[in-house]
C-alpha positions in Angstrom: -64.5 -54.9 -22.4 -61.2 -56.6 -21.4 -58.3 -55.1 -22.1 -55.6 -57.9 -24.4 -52.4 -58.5 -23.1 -49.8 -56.5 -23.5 -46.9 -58.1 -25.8 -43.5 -56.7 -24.5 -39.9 -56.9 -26.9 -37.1 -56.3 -24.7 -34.0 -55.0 -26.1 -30.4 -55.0 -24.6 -26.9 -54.8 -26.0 -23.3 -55.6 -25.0 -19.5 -56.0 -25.8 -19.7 -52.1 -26.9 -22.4 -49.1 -26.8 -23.6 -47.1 -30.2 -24.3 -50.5 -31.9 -27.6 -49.4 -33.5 -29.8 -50.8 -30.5 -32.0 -48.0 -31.6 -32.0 -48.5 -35.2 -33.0 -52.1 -34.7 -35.3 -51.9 -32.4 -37.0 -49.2 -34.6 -36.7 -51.9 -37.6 -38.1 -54.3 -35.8 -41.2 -52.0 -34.8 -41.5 -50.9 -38.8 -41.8 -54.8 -39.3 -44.1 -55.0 -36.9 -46.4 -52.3 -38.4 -46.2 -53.4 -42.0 -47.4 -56.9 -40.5 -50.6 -54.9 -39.2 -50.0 -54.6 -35.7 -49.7 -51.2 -33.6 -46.6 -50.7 -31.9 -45.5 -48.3 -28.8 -41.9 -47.7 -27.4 -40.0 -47.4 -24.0 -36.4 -45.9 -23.9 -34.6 -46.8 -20.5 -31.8 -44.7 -19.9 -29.6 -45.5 -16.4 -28.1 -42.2 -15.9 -29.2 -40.2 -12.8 -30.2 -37.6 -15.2 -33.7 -36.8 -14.6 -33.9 -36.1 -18.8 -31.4 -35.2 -21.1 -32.3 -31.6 -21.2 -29.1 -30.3 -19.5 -26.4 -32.6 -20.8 -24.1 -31.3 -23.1 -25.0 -32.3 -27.3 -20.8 -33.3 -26.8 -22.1 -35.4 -24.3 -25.0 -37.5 -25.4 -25.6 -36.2 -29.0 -28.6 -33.9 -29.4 -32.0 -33.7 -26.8 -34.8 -34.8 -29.0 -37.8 -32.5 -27.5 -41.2 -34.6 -27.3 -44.8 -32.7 -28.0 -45.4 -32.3 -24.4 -42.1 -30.6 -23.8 -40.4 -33.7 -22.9 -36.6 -33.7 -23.6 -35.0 -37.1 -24.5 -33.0 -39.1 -25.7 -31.7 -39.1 -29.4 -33.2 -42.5 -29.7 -37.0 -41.1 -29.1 -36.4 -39.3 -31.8 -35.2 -42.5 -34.1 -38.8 -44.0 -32.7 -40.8 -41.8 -33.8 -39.5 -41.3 -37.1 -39.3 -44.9 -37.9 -42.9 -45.6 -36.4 -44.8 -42.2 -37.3 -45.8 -42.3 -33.4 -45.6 -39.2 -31.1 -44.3 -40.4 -27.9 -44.7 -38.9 -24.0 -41.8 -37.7 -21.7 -42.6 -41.0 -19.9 -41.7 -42.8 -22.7 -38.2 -42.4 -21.9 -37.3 -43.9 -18.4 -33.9 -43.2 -16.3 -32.9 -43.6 -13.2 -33.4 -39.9 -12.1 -36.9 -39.9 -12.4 -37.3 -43.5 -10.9 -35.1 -42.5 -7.7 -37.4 -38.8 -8.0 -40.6 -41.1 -7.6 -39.2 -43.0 -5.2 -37.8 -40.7 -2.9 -41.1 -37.9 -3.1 -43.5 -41.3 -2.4 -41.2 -41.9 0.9 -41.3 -38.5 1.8 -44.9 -38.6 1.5 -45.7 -41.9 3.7 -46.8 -43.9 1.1 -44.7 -46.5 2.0 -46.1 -46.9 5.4 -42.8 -46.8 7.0 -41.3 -50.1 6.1 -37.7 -49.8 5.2 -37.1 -48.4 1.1 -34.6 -50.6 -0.8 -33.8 -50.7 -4.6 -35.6 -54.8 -4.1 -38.5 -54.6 -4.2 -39.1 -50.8 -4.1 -36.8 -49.6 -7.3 -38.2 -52.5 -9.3 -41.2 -52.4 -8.6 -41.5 -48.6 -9.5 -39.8 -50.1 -12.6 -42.0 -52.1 -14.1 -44.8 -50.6 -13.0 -44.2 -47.6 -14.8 -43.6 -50.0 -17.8 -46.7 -51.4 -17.4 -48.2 -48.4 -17.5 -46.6 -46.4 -20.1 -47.1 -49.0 -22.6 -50.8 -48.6 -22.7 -50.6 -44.8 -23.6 -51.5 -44.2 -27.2 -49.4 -43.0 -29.3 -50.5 -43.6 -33.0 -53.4 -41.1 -32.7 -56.1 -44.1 -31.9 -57.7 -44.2 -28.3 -56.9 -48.1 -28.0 -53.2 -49.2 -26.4 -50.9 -50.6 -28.8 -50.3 -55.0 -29.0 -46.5 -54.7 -28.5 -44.4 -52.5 -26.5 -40.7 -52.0 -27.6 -38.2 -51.5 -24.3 -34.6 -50.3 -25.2 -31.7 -51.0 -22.4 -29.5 -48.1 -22.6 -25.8 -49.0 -21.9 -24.2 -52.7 -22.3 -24.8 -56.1 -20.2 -22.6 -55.6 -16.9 -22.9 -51.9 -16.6 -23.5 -50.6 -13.1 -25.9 -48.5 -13.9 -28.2 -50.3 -16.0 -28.2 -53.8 -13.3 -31.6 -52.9 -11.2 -33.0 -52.3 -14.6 -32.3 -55.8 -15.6 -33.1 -56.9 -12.2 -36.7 -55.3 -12.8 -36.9 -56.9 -16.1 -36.2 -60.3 -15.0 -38.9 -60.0 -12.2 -41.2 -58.9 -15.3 -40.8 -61.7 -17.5 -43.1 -63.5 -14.5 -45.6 -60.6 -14.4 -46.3 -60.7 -17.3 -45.5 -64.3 -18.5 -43.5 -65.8 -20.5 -45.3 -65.8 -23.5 -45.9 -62.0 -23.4 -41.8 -61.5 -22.9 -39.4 -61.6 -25.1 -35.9 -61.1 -24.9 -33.5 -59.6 -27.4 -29.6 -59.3 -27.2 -27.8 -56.6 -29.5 -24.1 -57.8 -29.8 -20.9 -56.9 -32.3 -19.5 -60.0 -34.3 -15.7 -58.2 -34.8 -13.9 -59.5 -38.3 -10.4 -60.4 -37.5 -8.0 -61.9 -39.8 -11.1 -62.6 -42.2 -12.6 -64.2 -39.6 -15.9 -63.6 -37.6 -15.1 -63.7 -34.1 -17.7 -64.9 -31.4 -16.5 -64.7 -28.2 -17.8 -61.1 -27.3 -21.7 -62.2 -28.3 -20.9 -65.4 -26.1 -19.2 -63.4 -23.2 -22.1 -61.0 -23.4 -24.6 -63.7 -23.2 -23.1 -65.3 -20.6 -23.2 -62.2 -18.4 -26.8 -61.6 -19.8 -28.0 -65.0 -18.3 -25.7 -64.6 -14.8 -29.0 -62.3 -14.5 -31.7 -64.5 -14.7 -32.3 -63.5 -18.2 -31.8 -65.6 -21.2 -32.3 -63.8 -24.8 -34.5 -65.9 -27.4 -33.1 -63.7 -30.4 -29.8 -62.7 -30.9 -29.1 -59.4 -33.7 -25.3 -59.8 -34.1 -23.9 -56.4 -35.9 -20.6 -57.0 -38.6 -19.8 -54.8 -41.4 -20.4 -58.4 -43.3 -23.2 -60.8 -43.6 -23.0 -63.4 -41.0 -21.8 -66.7 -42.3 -23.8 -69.7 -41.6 -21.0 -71.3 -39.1 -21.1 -68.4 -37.3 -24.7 -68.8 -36.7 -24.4 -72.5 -35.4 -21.6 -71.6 -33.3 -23.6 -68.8 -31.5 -26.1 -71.1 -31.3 -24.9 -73.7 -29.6 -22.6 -71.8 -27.0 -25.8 -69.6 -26.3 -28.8 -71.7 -26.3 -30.5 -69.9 -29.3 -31.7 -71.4 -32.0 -29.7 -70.7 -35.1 -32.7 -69.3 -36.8 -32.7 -66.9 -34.7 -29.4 -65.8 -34.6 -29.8 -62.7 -37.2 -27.1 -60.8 -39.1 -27.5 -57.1 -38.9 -24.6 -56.2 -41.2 -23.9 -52.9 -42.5 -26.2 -51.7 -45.1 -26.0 -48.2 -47.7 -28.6 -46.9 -45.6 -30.6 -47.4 -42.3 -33.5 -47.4 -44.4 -33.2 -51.2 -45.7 -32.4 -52.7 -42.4 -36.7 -53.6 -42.0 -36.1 -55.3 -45.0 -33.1 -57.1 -44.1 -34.9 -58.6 -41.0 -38.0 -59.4 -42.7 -35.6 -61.3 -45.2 -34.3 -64.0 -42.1 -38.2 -63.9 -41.0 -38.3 -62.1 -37.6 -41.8 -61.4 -37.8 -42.3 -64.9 -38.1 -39.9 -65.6 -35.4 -41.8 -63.2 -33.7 -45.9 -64.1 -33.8 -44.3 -67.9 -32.6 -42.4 -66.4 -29.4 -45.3 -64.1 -28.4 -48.5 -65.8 -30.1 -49.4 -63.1 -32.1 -52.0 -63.9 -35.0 -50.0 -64.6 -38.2 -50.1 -61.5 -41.0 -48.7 -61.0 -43.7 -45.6 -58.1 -44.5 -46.0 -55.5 -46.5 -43.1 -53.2 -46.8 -43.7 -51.8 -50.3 -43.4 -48.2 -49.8 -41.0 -48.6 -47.2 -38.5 -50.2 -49.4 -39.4 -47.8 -52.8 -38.4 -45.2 -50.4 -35.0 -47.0 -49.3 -34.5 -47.8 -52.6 -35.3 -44.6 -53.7 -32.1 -42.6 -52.1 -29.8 -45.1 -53.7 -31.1 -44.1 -57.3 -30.9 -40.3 -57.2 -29.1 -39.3 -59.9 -28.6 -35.8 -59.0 -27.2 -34.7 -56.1 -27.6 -31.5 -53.8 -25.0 -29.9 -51.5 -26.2 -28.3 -48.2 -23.8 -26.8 -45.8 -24.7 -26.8 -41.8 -23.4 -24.1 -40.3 -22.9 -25.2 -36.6 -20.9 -25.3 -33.4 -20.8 -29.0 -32.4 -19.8 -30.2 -36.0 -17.2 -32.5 -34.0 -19.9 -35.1 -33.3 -22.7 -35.0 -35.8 -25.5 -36.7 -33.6 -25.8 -33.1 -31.9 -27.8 -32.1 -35.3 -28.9 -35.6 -35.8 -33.0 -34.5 -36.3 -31.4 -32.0 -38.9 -29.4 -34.0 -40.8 -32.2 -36.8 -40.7 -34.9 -33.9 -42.3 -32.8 -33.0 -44.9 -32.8 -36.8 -45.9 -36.2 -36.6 -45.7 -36.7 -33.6 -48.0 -33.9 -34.6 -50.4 -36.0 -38.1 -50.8 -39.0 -36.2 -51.5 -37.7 -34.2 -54.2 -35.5 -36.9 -55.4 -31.7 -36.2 -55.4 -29.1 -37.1 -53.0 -27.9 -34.7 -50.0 -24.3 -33.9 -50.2 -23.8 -32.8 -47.0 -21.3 -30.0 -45.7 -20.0 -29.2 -42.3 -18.7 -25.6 -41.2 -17.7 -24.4 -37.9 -19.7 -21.0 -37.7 -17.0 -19.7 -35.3 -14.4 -20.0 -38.5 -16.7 -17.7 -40.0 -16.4 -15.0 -37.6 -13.3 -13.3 -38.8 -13.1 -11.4 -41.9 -13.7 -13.2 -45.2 -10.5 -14.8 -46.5 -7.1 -12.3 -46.1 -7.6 -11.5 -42.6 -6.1 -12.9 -39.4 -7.8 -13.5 -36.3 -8.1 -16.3 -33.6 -11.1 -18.4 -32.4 -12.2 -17.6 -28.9 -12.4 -21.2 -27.9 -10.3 -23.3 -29.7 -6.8 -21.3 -30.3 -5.6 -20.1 -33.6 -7.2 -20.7 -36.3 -5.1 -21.0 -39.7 -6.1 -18.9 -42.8 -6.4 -22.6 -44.6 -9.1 -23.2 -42.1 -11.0 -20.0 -42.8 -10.4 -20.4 -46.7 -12.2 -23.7 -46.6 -15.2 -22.7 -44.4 -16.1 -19.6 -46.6 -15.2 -21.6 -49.8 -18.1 -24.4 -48.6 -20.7 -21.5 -47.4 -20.1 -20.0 -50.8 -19.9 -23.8 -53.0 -23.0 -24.8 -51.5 -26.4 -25.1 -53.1 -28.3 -24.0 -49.7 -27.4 -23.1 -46.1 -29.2 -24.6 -42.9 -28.2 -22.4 -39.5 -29.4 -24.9 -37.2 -29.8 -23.7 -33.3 -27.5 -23.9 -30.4 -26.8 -22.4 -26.8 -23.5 -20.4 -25.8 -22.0 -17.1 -27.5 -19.4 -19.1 -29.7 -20.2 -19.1 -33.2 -23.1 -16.7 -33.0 -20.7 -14.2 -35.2 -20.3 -16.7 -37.4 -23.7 -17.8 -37.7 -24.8 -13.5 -38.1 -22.2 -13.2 -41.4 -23.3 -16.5 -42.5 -27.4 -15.2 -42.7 -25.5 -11.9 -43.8 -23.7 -14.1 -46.8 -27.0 -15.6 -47.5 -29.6 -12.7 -47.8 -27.0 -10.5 -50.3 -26.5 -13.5 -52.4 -30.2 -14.6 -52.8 -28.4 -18.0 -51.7 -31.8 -20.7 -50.1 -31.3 -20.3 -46.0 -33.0 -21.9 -43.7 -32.5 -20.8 -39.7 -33.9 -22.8 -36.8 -34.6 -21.3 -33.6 -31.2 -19.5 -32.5 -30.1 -20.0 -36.8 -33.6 -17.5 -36.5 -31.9 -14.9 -34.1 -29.0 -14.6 -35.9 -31.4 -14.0 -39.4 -33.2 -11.3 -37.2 -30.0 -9.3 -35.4 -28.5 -9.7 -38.9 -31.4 -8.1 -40.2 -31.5 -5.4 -38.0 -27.6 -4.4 -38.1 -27.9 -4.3 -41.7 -31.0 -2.6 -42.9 -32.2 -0.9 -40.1 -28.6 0.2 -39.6 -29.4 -0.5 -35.7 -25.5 -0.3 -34.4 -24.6 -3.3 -31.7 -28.0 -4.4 -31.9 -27.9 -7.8 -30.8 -29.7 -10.7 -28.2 -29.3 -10.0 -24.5 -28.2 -13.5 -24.2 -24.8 -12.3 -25.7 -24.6 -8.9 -24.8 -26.4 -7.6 -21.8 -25.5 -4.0 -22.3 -26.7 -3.8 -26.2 -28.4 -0.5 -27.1 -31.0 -2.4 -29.3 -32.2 -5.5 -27.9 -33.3 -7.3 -30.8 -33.6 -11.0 -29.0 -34.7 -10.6 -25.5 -35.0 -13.6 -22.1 -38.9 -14.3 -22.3 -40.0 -13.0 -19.3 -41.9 -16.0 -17.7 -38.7 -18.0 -17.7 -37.3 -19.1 -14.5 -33.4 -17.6 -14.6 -31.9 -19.8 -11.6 -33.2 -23.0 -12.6 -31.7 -25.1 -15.6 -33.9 -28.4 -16.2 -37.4 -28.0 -18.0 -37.3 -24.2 -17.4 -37.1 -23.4 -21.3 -40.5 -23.0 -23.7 -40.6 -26.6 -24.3 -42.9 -28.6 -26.2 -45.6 -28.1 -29.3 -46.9 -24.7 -29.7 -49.3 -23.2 -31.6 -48.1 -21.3 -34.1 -50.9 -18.7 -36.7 -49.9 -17.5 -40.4 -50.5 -14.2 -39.4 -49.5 -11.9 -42.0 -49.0 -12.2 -45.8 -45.5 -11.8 -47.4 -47.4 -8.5 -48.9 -49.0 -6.5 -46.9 -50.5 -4.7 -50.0 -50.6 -6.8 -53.0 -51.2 -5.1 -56.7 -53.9 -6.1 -59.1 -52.8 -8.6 -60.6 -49.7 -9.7 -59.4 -48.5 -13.1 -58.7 -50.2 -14.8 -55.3 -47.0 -17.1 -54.7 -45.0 -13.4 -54.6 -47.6 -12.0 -52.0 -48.1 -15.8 -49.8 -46.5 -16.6 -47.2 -44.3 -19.5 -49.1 -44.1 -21.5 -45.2 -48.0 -21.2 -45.4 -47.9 -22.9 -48.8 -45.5 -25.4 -47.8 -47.9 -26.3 -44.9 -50.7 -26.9 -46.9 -52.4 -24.0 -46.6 -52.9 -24.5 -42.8 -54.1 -21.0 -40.7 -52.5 -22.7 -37.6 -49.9 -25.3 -37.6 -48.2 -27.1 -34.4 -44.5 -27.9 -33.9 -42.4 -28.2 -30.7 -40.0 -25.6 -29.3 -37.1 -25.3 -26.8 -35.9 -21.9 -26.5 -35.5 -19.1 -23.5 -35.1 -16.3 -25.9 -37.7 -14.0 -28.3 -38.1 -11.2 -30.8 -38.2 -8.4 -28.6 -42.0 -7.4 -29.1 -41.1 -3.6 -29.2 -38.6 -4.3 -32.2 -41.3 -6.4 -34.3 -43.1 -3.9 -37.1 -39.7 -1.8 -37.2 -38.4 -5.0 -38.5 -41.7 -6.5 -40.0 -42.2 -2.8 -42.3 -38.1 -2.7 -43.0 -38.9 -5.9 -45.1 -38.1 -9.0 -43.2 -41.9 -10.5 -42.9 -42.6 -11.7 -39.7 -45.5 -14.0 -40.9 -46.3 -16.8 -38.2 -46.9 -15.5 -34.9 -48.1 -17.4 -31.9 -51.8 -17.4 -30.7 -51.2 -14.3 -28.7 -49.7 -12.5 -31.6 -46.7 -11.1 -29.4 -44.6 -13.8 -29.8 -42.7 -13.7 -33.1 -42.1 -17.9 -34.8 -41.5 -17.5 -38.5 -40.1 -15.0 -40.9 -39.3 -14.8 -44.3 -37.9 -12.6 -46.8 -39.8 -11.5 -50.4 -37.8 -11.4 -53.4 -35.3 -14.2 -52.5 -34.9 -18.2 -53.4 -35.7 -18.7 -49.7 -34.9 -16.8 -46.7 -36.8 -18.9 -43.8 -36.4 -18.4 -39.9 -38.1 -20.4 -37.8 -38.1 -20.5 -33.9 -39.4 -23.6 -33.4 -37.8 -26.8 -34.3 -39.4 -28.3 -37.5 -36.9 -31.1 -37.5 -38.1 -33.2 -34.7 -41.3 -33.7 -36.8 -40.3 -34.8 -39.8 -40.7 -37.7 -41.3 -39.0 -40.5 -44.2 -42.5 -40.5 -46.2 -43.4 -37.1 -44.7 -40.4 -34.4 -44.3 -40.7 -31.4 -42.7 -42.3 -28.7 -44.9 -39.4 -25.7 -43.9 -36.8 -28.4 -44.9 -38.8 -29.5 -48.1 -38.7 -25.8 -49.0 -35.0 -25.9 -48.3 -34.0 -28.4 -50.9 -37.1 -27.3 -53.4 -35.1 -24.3 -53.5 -31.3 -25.2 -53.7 -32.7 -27.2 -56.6 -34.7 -24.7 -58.4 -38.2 -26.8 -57.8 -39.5 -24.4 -55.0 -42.1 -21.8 -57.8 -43.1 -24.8 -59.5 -43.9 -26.9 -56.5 -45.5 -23.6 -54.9 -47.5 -23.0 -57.7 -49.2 -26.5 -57.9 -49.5 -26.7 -54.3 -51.7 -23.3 -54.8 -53.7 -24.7 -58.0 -54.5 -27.8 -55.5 
């Protein structure tokens, strides 16, 4: 059977970076889908960065961890969540990995000893890894997808990104013109009330300097794009002005399918590439979108964190709890506390922060106040000792007040040491990653871990992980099953096994797990092996979760994550009710 062509939806940007490249080219891929057709995406990143796993969240915002153990780029994650596809590690391209193939085929001989330069060698590895990537499936059919999304990381005239838009314009004739097309992200600045175009023509300009020449234009303004601004974009950037779309700023990300569907990109779309026509239908999409501006009731959650400076370092977590405050129908309130303000005393004592100087008694006042305001606590994870006090007292807070917590891989650790200090009465017990010396190694460096070597070394990837053991080991007659379930089991449908994606170095000390699973702090997902310790919860609380995977990256706008759905269920009383027709079902 012949394979069809390919349909490929290029995607660059310029004036600025972080205009939303990601968010529209996600749009435009929901559009796409509500129109009937299947959709994949390519992220191309130009740093010499192999993946994102070892940059800093300060950096480049959080690693978004893939279910083969890739670790990406934030944007992945906007993909998938947007499309409800499951991408590949190869799905995000960057010049590390092109250079890596490059080099390792020269070594090899492959090239038959002619003389490796970036034209044609680099481009050529370029597009044909495009080529190939785009025909993995990724919607859980065996058939490629009809259109391929490309994002161009960086802006128009970067250094970095020019032999990727050197590749690209070679592609355009691979793959022909009617299989191409070209889209330009640019910012249309408001000064003095008016709506300035230079920097979309400037960025054009420099665009086409390359050989490449955009056929829609997405022109970002915190107002709708007035019609003379259209023309005038137009006609100094040989668009037409129907296709010179306004991507203003809307109340939430959510509508932005909506607004392009409402200048007709689709249409624009199946005419550029000759796609068969369909019909939109965006129906749930929008009730959703619709659906977070009508919450009446709100609920306040407080993230207690170390890289609260720049919230795209927890953007999968913040983007779940949307998810699960959707799905119970209120609006998330969200709060932001610096776990290493937390680890002084309670407010009346003084104290400094190990990293960032003194620390006023204002400062420390206002953390505890929000930890102790707040209708539920997420301790989402991390790497490096500071904050990991903070985020211990904070689980500490939590379990005495019977307040909802949910912990996430090292927010897990800090429920377990916490656990362990304070029940077991285990003196200094704490995770080897911290303290080396500890007499009661509660988290321990998994042993098949490679110490010396930083990038893809970690437990990465989905995992397998088995409701093991009951939150009662030894039920009464009689008594109530949502007391004696595992509540995560519940939340999960039921499921024996369930699969979500990890990226840790660190574990439960085996030795240490029924001391603390028969003190009371059920250890009741396990992985395949049984040694290896993933969820735990405690009985008689609103919701005490741990988890040591990372539910977050798999959640979903019309599916969230069932450990964050439990989260919000809770902080807003819904959780025995929801529980108990989940069990009835």
């Amino acid at each position: 059977k012949r394979r069809k062509k390919m349909k490929y939806i290029i995607v660059t940007g310029g004036v600025v970076s972080g205009l939303g490249k990601g968010v529209t080219i996600s749009s435009m891929g929901r559009l796409l889908q509500s129109c009937g057709y299947r959709v994949t995406a390519i992220k191309i990143d130009p740093y010499l960065n192999v993946d994102a796993g070892t940059m800093s969240p300060f950096e480049h915002g959080e690693v978004f961890v893939l279910n083969d153990g890739g670790e990406s780029d934030l944007d992945l994650g906007n993909y998938e969540r947007f499309l409800s596809i499951e991408l590949t590690s190869d799905h995000n391209l960057t010049t590390g990995k092109i250079y890596r193939k490059v080099i390792l085929a020269e070594r090899k001989g492959d090239y038959l000893g002619k003389t490796v330069q970036v034209v044609p060698h680099i481009t050529d590895c370029i597009q044909d890894w495009i080529e190939k990537v785009a025909t993995v499936p990724v919607d859980g059919q065996d058939e490629p997808a009809d259109i391929c999304l490309v994002e161009v990381g960086g802006t128009v005239g970067d250094i970095e990104s020019s032999v990727f838009l050197e590749a690209l314009r070679q592609f355009q004739f691979r793959v022909g013109h009617e299989n191409f097309c070209l889209c330009f992200v640019s910012l249309v600045p408001v000064l003095s009330n008016e709506q300035k175009t230079k920097p979309t023509q400037h960025g054009v300009r420099d665009l086409r300097s390359l050989g490449l020449s955009p056929s829609i234009i997405f022109c970002r303004s915190t107002e709708v794009l007035e019609q003379a601004t259209k023309q005038k974009i137009s006609n100094f950037c040989h668009v037409p002005v129907h296709n010179v779309l306004s991507v203003h700023d809307v109340s939430n990300v959510y509508f932005v399918p909506n607004l392009l569907q409402q200048q007709n990109l689709h249409s624009i779309l199946q005419e550029k590439l000759n796609l068969p026509p369909m019909k939109v239908n965006l129906s749930s999409w929008i009730e959703m979108a619709e659906s977070i501006e009508s919450a009446e009731k709100s609920v306040t959650i407080t993230l207690i964190g170390k890289y609260t400076g720049l919230q795209d370092s927890y953007l999968s977590v913040i983007k779940a709890l949307r998810h699960a405050s959707i799905a119970c129908h209120v609006r998330l309130d969200l709060q932001w506390v610096e776990a290493s303000l937390l680890e002084q005393d309670k407010p009346g004592a003084d104290g400094k922060d190990n990293d960032e100087g003194e620390v006023t008694q204002e400062q420390k006042d206002e953390a505890w106040k929000k930890l102790e305001m707040a209708d539920g606590v997420i301790i989402p994870g991390g790497f490096g000792q500071r904050g990991w006090a903070g985020k211990i007292r904070a689980a500490n807070y939590c379990r005495l007040q019977n307040k909802p917590c949910l912990g996430i891989c090292l927010g897990f650790q800090a429920m377990i040491v916490e656990y362990c200090r304070s029940v077991l009465n285990w003196e200094n017990a704490d995770s080897t990653e911290f303290d080396e010396n500890t007499p009661h190694p509660t988290i321990i460096f998994m042993p098949e871990i490679d110490k010396t070597t930083m990038g893809g070394t970690m437990r990465l990837g989905a995992r397998v992980t088995k409701f093991t053991h009951p939150l009662d080991d030894s039920p009464a007659e009689g008594s109530d099953p949502i007391l004696s379930s595992s509540r995560s089991r519940v939340l999960y449908g039921g499921s024996e096994n369930i699969l979500e994606r990890h990226r840790h170095r660190y574990e439960v000390n085996p030795e240490k797990v029924d001391d603390i699973h028969n003190a009371g702090l059920k250890l009741v997902g396990r992985d395949e092996t049984g040694e290896r310790m993933e969820i735990a919860e405690l009985p008689n609380h609103k919701y005490y979760v741990g988890c040591q995977f990372h539910p977050e990256f798999k959640s979903r706008p019309l599916k969230p994550s069932p450990p964050f759905h439990g989260l919000i269920l809770a902080a807003t009383g819904k959780l025995d009710d929801y529980l108990k027709e989940q069990m009835a079902a």
